[in-house]
C-alpha positions as CSV (number, residue, x, y, z in Angstrom):
1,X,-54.1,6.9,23.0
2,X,-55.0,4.0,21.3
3,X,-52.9,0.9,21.4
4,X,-51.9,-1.5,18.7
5,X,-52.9,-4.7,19.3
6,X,-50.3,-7.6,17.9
7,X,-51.3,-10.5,15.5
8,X,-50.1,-13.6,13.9
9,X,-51.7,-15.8,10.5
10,X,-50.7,-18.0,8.3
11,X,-51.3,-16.9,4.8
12,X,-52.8,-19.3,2.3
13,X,-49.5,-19.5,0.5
14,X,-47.8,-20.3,3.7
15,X,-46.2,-17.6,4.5
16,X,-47.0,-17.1,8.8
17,X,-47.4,-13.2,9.1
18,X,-46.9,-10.7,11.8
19,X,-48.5,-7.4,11.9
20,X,-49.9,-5.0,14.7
21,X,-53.5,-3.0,14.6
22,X,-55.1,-0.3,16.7
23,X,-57.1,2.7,16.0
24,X,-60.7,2.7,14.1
25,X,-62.6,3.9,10.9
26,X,-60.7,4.2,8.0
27,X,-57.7,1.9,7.3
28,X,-53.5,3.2,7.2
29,X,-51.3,0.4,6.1
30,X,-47.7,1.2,7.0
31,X,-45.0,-0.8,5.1
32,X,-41.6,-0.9,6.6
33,X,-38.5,-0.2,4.5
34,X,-35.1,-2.7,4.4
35,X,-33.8,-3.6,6.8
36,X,-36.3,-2.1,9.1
37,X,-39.7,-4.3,10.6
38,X,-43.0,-3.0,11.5
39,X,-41.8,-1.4,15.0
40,X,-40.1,1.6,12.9
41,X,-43.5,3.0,12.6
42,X,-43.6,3.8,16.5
43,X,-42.8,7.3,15.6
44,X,-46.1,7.7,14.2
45,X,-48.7,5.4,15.3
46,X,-50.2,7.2,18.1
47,X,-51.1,10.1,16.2
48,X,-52.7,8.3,13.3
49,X,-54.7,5.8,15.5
50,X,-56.7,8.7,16.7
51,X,-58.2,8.9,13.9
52,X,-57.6,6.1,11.8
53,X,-57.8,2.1,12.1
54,X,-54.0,1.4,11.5
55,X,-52.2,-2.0,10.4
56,X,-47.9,-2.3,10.3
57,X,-47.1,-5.4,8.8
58,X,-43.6,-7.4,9.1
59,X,-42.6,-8.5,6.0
60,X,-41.5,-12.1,5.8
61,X,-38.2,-12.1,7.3
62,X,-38.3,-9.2,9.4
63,X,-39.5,-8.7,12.8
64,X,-41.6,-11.9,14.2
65,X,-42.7,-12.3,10.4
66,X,-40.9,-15.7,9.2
67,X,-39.4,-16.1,6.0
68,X,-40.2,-19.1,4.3
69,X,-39.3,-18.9,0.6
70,X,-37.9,-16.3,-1.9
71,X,-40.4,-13.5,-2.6
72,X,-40.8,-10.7,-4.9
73,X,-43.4,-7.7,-5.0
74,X,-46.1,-9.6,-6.4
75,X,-45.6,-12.4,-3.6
76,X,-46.0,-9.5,-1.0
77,X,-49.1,-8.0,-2.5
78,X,-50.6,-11.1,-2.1
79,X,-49.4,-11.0,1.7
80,X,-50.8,-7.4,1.9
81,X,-54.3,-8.4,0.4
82,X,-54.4,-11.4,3.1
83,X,-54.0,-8.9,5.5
84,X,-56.6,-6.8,5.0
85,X,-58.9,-10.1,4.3
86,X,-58.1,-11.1,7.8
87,X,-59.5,-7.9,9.3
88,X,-62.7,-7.6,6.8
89,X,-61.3,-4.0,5.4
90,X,-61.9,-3.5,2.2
91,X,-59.8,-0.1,1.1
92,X,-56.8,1.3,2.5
93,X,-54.6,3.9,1.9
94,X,-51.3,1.9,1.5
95,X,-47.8,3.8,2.6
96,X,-44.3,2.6,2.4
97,X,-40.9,3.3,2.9
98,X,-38.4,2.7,0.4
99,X,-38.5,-0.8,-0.1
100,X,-42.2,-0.8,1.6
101,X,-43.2,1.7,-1.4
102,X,-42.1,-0.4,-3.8
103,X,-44.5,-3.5,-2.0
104,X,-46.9,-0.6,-2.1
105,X,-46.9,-0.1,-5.8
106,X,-47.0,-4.2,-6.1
107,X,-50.3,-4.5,-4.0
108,X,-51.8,-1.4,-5.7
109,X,-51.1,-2.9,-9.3
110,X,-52.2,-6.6,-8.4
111,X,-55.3,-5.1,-6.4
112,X,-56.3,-1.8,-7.6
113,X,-59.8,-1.6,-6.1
114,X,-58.5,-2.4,-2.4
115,X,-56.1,1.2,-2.9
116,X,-57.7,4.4,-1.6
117,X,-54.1,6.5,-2.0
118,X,-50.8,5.2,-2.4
119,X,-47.9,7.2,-0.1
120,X,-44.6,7.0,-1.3
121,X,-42.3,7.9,1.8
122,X,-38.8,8.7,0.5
123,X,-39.4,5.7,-2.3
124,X,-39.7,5.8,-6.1
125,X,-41.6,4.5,-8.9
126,X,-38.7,4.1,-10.9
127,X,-36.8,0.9,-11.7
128,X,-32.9,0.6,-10.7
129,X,-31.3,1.6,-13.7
130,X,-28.1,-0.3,-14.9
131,X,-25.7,1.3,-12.1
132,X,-27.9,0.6,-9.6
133,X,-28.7,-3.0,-10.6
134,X,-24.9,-3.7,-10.4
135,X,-24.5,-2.0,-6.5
136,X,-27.3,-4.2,-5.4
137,X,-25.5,-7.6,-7.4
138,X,-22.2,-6.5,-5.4
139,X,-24.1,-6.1,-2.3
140,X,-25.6,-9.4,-2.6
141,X,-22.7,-10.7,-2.3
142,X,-20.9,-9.1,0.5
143,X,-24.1,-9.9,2.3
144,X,-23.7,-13.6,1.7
145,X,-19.5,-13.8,2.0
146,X,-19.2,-12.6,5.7
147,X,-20.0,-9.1,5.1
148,X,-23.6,-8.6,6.6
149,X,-22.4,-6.6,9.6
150,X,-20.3,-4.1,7.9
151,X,-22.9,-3.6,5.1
152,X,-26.1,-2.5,7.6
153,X,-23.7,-0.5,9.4
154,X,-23.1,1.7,6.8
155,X,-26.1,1.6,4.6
156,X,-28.3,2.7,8.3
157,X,-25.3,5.4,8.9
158,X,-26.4,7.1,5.9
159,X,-30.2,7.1,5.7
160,X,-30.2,10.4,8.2
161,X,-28.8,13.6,8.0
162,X,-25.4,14.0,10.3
163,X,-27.4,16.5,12.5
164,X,-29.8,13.7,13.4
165,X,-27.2,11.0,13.6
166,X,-25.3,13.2,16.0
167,X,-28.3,14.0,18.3
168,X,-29.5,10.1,18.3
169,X,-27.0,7.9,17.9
170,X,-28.8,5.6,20.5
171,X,-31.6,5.3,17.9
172,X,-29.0,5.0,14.5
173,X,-27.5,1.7,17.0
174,X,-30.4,0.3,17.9
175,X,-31.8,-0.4,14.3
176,X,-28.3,-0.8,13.1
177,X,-27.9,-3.8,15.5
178,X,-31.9,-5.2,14.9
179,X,-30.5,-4.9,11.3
180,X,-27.6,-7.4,12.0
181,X,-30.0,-9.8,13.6
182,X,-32.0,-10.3,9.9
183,X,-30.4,-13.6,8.2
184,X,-28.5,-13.2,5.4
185,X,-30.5,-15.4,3.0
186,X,-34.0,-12.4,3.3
187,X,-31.4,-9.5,3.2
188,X,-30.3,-10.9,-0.1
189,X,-33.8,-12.1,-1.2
190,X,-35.0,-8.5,-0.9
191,X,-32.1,-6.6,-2.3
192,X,-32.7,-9.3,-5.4
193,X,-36.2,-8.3,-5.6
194,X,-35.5,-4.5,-5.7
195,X,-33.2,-5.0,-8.1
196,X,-35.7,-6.7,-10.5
197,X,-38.4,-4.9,-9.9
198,X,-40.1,-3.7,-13.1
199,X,-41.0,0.3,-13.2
200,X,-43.8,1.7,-12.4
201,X,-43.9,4.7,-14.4
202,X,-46.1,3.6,-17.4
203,X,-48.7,2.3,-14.4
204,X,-48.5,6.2,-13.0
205,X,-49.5,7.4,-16.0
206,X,-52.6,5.1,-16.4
207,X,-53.8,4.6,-12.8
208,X,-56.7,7.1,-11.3
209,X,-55.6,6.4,-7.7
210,X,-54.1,9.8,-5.9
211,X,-50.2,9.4,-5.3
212,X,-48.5,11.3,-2.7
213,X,-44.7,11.7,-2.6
214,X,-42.8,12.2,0.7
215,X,-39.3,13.4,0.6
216,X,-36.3,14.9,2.3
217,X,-34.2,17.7,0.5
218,X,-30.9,15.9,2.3
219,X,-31.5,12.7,1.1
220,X,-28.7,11.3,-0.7
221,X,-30.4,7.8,-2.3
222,X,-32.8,9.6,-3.9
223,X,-32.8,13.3,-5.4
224,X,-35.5,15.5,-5.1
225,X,-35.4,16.6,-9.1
226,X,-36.3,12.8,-9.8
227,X,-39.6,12.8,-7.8
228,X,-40.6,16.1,-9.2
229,X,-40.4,14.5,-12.4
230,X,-42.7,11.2,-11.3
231,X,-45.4,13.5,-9.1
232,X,-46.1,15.2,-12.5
233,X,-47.5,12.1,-14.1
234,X,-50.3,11.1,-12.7
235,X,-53.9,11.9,-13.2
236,X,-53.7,13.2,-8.7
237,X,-50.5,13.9,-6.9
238,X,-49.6,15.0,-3.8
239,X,-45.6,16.1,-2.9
240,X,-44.5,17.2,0.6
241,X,-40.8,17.7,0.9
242,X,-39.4,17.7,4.4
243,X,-36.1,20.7,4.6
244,X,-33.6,19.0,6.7
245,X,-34.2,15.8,6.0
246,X,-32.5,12.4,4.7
247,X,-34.4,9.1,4.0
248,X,-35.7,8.1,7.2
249,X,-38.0,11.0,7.3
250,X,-40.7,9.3,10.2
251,X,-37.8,9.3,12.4
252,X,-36.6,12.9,11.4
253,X,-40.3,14.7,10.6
254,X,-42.6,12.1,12.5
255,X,-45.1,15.0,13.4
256,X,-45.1,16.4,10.2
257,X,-44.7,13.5,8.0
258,X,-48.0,12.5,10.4
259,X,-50.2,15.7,9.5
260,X,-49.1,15.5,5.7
261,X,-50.2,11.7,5.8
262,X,-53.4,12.6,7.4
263,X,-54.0,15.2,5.3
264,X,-53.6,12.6,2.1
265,X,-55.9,10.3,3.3
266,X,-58.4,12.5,3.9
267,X,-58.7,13.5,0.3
268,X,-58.1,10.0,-0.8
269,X,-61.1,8.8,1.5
270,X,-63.7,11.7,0.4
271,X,-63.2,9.7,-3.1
272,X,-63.9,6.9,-1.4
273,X,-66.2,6.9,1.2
274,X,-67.2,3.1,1.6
């Protein structure tokens, strides 16, 4: 199976990026969630780098990306687009989870002609409404008053149903301890950035690029009934919803998550065939 081959730049901003390629012809970018790094995507990546050139990126601040300054969803856009500069690709279907859908929904607003597709992998469109807003203030600050450890422990506890926590609790430590290694200072720059992000649900309404939502009926962050709702609005949709599954559905449903990905991008690419 193809390999993915590890890379390092320096963006022109200044920001020196990590991400990992492999595969050929059309392009899969893969954006991780919080507090996870490129290497979440192992699950997946030797299914869709048999057919498809595939790039995982490490956000600043995660994995061997380095964080250099406060970002927001534009900022990483911007990273994104350097990206696929780097490797001379002009188009690429664009997926990301949770958070990595929300840098998703940056790049493809900033730079709409570089977007084949956009996948939405247990993420949202919608802003954090008021409620929200204040969780992520409180947890801003137990991140930054000695309370790091306690806080990735339970918010990685809960992204899985208890059936796959049970059966894999090597897998639920491992990230929950590569999630105590992130500093505090890019935890707390990306919950800030989450929390201000603006919605995107006008943009659904007005953008022609296909949107596919990925989601678990188990998971607890965000409902199913609320994604039904945003997969309605724009002009192409796609919906797959995984039955016993939480948030971190490429750990739960990697092989089916895989084929419904594939199968995305393969309409998104018949649109776009340069």
């Amino acid at each position: 199976m193809p390999q993915l081959t590890a890379k390092h730049f320096t963006t022109a901003q200044g920001d020196p990026i990590a991400y990992n390629i492999g595969g050929s012809g059309k392009a899969i970018v893969l954006l991780h969630g919080f507090p996870f790094s490129a290497a979440v995507w192992h699950t997946i990546t030797d299914i869709l780098t048999q057919h498809y050139t595939v790039i995982t990126i490490d956000l600043p601040g995660f994995g061997n990306s380095v964080f250099t300054r406060q970002l927001n969803f534009t900022d990483t856009a911007h990273i994104i687009n350097a990206v696929l500069d780097s490797e001379n690709i002009p188009t690429a279907i664009v997926a990301g989870h949770s958070m990595g859908g929300y840098a998703s929904l940056g790049f493809a607003q900033e730079y709409p002609e570089r977007v084949a597709g956009i996948s939405l992998i247990t993420s949202t469109a919608e802003a954090d409404d008021a409620a929200k807003k204040a969780v992520r203030t409180q947890s801003v600050d137990i991140i930054l008053n000695g309370g790091k450890d306690l806080f990735i422990t339970a918010l990685i506890k809960k992204l899985f149903t208890a059936e796959y926590a049970t059966a894999n609790l090597p897998i639920i430590e491992e990230w929950i301890a590569r999630g105590k290694e992130v500093k505090e200072e890019v935890l707390a720059c990306y919950y800030v950035a989450m929390r201000d992000r603006p919605s995107s649900m006008e943009w659904l309404n007005q953008t022609s690029i296909p949107i596919q939502w990925m989601a678990g009926d188990q998971d607890p962050l965000l409902p199913l009934a609320g994604i039904f709702t945003q997969s309605a609005i724009p002009a192409t949709a796609f919906i797959n919803r995984y039955e016993h599954a939480a948030h971190g559905i490429m750990f739960e449903q990697p092989v089916q998550l895989s084929a419904d990905l594939m199968n995305f991008a393969n309409y998104c690419f018949e649109l776009h065939p340069c």
